[in-house]
FISE-599026 format. One record per residue (C-alpha): y, x, z. Coordinates in steps of 0.2 Angstrom, whole numbers, plus 5000, padded with zeros to 4 digits. Layout:
% FISE-599026
YXZ
...
***
This chain:
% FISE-599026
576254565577
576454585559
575554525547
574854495529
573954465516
573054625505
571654655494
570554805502
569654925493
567954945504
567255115511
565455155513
564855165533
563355195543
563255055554
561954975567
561854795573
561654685586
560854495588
561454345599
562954445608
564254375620
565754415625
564754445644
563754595634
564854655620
565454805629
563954855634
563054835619
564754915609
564455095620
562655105617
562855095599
564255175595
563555325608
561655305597
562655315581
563855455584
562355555590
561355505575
562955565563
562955735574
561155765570
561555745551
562955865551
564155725548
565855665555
566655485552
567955475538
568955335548
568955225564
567755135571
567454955565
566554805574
565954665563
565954495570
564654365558
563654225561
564854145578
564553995585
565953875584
566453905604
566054095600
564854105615
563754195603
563754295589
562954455579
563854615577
563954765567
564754925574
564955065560
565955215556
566555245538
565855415531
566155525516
564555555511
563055455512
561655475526
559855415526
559255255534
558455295550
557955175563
559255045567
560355135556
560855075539
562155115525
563354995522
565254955518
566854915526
567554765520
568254735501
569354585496
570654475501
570954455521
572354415529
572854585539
573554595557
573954745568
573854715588
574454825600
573754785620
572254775629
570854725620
570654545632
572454495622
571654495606
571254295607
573154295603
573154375589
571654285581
572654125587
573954185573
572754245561
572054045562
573753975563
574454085547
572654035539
573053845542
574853855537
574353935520
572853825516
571754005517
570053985519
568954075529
567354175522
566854145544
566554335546
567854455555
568254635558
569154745571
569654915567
570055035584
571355125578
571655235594
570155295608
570355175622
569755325633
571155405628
572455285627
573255155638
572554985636
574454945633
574655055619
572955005610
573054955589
571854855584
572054815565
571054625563
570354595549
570154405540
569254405526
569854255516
569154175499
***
């Protein structure tokens, strides 16, 4: 697992969120919005720009609970409707890391994102991203890359 530190440039999305998730109902709450939102884009006349991204804010120390965003990067800009919202991919400083496996393996990889973090007296801004870089319909759970993304201060 590679990885490093970057400055990145943020991207505007359309994104939707969820409140008081757990890791017993992310899935679940993952296909429904990312199936609402790539509808909604469809109606617009609009494709994403990048891959999917799932925001990870306000966890609770054992990460039993937490609030996510789910969002695709656009070109163009498309209205607020419902629980859909413009926003933007994240900009700044974060410690980068690329995973490949099955998406149960990425504790490991946030493991090493904390270690690194500690090791270079990085601090955390406590929010975190995941970027799917390949379908997992259409790819081995082996062969999955998921860039991480850890925003630091």
């Amino acid at each position: 697992m590679k990885m490093e530190v970057a400055n990145l440039t943020p991207q505007i999305a359309v994104a939707s969120k969820r409140t008081a998730v757990s890791m017993r109902n992310i899935h679940e709450a993952i296909g429904e919005m990312c199936g609402k939102l790539l509808a909604y884009l469809s109606e617009q006349g609009k494709e994403m720009s990048g891959p999917p991204y799932l925001k990870y804010t306000n966890m609770k120390p054992d990460f039993s609970e937490f609030d996510i965003e789910w969002g695709f990067p656009v070109a163009d800009p498309v209205p607020d409707f419902g629980e859909f919202y413009m926003t933007k991919t994240y900009g700044g400083k974060a410690i980068l890391m690329t995973h490949k496996g099955p998406y149960p393996t990425l504790e490991r990889a946030y493991s090493a994102i904390m270690a690194y973090e500690k090791e270079h007296s990085l601090e955390n801004t406590g929010v975190s991203y995941e970027i799917y870089l390949n379908d997992a319909d259409k790819t081995p759970a082996e062969e999955l890359l998921t860039q991480i993304v850890y925003p630091i201060r």
